[in-house]
C-alpha positions as CSV (number, residue, x, y, z in Angstrom):
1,X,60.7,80.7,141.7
2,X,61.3,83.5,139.4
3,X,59.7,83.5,135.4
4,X,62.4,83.4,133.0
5,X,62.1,86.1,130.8
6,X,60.5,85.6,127.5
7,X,62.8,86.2,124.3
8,X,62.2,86.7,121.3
9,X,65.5,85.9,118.3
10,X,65.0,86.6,115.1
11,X,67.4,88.1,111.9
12,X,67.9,88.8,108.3
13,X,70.4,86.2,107.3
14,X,68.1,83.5,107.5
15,X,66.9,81.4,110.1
16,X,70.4,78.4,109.5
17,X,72.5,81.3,109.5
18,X,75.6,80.7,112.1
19,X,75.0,84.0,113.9
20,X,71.8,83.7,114.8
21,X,72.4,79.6,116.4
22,X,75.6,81.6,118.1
23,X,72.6,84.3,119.9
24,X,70.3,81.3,120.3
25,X,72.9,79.7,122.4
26,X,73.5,82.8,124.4
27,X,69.5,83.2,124.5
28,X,68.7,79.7,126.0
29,X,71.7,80.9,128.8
30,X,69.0,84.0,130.0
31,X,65.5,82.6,129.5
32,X,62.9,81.0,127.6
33,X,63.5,81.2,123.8
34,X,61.3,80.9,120.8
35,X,62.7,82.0,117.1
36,X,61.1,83.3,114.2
37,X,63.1,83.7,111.3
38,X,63.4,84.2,108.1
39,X,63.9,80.8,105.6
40,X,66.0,82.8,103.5
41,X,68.4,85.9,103.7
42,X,66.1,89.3,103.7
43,X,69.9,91.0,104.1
44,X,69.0,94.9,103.3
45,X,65.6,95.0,103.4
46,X,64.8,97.7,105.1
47,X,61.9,97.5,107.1
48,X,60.1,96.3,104.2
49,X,56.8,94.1,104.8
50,X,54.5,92.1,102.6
51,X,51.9,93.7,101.6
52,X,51.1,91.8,98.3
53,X,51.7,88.0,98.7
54,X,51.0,85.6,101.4
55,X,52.9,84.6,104.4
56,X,54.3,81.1,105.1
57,X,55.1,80.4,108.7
58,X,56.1,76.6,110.0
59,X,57.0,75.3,113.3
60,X,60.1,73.7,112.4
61,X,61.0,72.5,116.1
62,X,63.1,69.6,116.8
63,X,63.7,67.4,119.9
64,X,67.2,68.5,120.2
65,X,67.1,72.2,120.5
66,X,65.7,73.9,124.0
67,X,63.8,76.7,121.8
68,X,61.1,76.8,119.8
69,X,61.6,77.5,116.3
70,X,59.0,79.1,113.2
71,X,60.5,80.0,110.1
72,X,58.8,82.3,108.0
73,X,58.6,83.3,104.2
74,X,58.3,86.8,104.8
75,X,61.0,89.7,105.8
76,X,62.7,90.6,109.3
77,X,59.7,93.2,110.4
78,X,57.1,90.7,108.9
79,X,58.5,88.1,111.1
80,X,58.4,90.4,114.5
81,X,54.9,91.0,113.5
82,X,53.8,87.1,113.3
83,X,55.5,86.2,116.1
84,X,54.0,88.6,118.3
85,X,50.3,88.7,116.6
86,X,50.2,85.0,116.0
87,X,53.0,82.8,117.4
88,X,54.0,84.4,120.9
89,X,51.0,83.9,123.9
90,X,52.6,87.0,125.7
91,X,54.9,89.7,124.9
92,X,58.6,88.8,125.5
93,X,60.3,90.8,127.5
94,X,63.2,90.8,124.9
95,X,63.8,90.6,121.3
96,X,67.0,90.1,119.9
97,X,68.1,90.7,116.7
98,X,71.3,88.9,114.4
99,X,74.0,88.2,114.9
100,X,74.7,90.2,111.4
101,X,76.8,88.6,109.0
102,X,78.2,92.2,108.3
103,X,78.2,96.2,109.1
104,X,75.3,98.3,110.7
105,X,76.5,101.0,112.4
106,X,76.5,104.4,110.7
107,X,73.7,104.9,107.8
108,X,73.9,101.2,107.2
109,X,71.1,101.1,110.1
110,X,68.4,102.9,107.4
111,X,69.1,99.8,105.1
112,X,69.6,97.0,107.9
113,X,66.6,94.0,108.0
114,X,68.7,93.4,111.3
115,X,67.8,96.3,112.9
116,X,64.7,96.9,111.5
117,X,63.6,93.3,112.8
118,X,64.3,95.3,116.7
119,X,63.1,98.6,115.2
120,X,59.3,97.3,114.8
121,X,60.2,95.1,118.4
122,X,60.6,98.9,119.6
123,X,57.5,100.0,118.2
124,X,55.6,96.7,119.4
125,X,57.3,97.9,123.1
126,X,59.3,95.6,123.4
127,X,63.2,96.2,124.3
128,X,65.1,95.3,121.8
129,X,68.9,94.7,120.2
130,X,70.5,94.4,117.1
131,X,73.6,92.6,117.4
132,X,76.0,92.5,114.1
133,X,80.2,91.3,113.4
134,X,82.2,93.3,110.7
135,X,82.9,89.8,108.8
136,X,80.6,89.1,106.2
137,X,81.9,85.6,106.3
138,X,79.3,83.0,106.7
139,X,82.6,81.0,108.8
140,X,82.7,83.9,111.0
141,X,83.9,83.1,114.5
142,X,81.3,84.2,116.8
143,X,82.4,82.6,120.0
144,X,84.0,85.5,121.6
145,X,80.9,87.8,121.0
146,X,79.3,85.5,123.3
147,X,79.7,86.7,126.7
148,X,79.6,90.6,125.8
149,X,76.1,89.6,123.8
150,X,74.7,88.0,127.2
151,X,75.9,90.8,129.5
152,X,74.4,93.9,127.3
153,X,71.1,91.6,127.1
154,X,71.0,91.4,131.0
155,X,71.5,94.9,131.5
156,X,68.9,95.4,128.7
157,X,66.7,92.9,130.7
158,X,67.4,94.7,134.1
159,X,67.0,98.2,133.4
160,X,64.8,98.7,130.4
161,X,65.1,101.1,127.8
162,X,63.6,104.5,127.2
163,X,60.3,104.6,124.9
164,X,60.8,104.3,121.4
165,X,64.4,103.3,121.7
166,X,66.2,100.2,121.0
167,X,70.0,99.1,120.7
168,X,72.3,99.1,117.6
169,X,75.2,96.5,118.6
170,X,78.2,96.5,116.1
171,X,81.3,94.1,116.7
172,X,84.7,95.1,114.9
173,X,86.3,91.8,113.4
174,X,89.6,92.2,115.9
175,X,91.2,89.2,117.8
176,X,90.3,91.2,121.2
177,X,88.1,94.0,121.9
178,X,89.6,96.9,123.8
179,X,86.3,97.5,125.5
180,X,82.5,98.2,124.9
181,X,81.8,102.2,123.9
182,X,78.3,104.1,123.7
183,X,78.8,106.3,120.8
184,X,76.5,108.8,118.4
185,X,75.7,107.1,114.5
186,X,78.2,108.3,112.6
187,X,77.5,110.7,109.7
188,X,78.1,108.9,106.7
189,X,76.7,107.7,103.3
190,X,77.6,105.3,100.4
191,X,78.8,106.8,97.1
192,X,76.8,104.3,94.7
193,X,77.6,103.2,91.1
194,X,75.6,100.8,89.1
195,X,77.5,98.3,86.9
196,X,76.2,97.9,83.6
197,X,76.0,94.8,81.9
198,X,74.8,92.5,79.2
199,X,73.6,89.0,79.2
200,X,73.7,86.3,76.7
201,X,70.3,87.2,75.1
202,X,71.7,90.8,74.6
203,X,69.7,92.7,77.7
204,X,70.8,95.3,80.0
205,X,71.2,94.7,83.7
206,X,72.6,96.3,86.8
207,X,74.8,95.4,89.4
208,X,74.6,98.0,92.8
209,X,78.3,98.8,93.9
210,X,79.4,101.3,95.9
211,X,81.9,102.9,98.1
212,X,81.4,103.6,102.0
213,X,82.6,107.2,103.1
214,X,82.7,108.6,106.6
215,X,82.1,112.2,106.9
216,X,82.4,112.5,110.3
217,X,85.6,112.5,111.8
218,X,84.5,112.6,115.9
219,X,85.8,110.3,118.7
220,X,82.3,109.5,119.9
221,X,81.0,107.9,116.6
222,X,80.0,104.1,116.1
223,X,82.6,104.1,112.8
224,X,85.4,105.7,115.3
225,X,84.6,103.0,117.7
226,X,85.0,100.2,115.4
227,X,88.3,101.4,113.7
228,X,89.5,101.4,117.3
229,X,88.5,97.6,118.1
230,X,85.8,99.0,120.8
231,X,82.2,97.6,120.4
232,X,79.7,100.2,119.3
233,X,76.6,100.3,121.4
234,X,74.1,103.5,119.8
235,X,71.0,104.1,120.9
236,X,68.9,104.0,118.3
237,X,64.9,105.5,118.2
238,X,62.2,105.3,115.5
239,X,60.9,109.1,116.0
240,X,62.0,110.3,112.7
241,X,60.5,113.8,113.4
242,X,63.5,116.3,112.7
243,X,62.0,118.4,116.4
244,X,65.2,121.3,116.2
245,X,63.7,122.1,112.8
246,X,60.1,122.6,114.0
247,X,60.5,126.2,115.1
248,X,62.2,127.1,112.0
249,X,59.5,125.8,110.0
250,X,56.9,127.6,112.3
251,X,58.5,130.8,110.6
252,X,57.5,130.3,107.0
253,X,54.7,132.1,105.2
254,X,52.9,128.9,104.9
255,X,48.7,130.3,105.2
């Protein structure tokens, strides 16, 4: 009999968020599960870990769930790190990511605890999606994510993914998707204002707001794919090395 493969789920939303029960489900459909979460929202952390504090990890298991379930104090990455260091007896074979309460495509990847939970996957080498909806909702209906979540996880499963490179998998909030597109992160940022304002004992304080804006207007972008109901699929790697600079840089006076 063929091993099921070995998967590991995890998020930023927090280990009772409904997107990541909706991927457990599809999980349990592909292989053997175990879940290390979060026990609170870590939403845009980065790929922040704890450095200065200790870690908290329980076995919160119950007899009416097929997977087995840890949730941990710490962030997405530090989570990806227990679970393989401490929880896992073998490397899984998949990590999944979400689902995201929310947007990652575009820039929003740099800030995402989403993907940076299947970034550091990626760097353990282990294949890895992020999966995330465009409805911030916590009441967000997941359901029909669910077979497009199992199929790219299969093909994922089947084929492998290049070295250093894992999936960023956005959903548009539509009532039916027109199709599944591989696309390019768009080139965007967020035009950020801080809200100033004073509490009851008199003291300043600041409230981050800000204003998405696309400046790239191509037909083979994540945030073009999403405005056209398609599902963005970018692949995404960690080398952050900028290589079509390198020559130029070779040419400065630099000795």
């Amino acid at each position: 009999m063929q091993k099921k493969p070995l998967i590991l789920v995890t998020n930023d939303d927090g280990i009772t968020a409904p997107g990541i029960r909706t991927l457990l489900e599809v999980m349990n459909e592909i292989g053997d599960v175990v879940v290390l979460a979060p026990d609170s929202p870590q939403s845009g952390m980065g790929h922040a870990i704890t450095l200065d504090s200790t870690i908290y990890c329980e076995n919160i298991s119950t007899d009416d769930v097929p997977q087995n379930e840890f949730r941990c104090s710490g962030t997405p990455a530090d989570c990806v790190k227990m679970a393989v260091s401490e929880i896992m007896d073998r490397k899984p074979d998949l990590c999944v990511s979400g689902i995201n309460h929310g947007n990652n495509s575009s820039i929003n990847v740099i800030y995402s605890g989403t993907m940076s939970a299947a970034i550091e996957a990626g760097i353990e080498g282990i294949p890895a999606i992020g999966f995330s909806l465009l409805d911030f909702s916590w009441n967000a209906d997941f359901k029909p994510l669910k077979p497009i979540v199992k199929k790219i996880a299969q093909e994922v499963l089947k084929n492998g993914l290049p070295d250093g490179v894992v999936l960023n998998v956005n959903f548009p909030k539509v009532k039916k998707f027109e199709g599944i597109k591989i696309c390019r992160q768009a080139r965007a940022n967020w035009v950020e204002e801080f809200d100033k304002r004073i509490n009851p004992q008199g003291k300043e304080y600041y409230w981050l707001t800000g204003k998405f804006v696309n400046l790239d207007h191509g037909e083979d972008t994540d945030v073009w794919a999403l405005e056209n109901g398609f599902v963005s699929v970018v692949p995404v790697h960690f080398d952050l090395t900028a290589h079509h600079t390198i020559a130029e840089l070779n040419q400065w006076d630099l000795k």
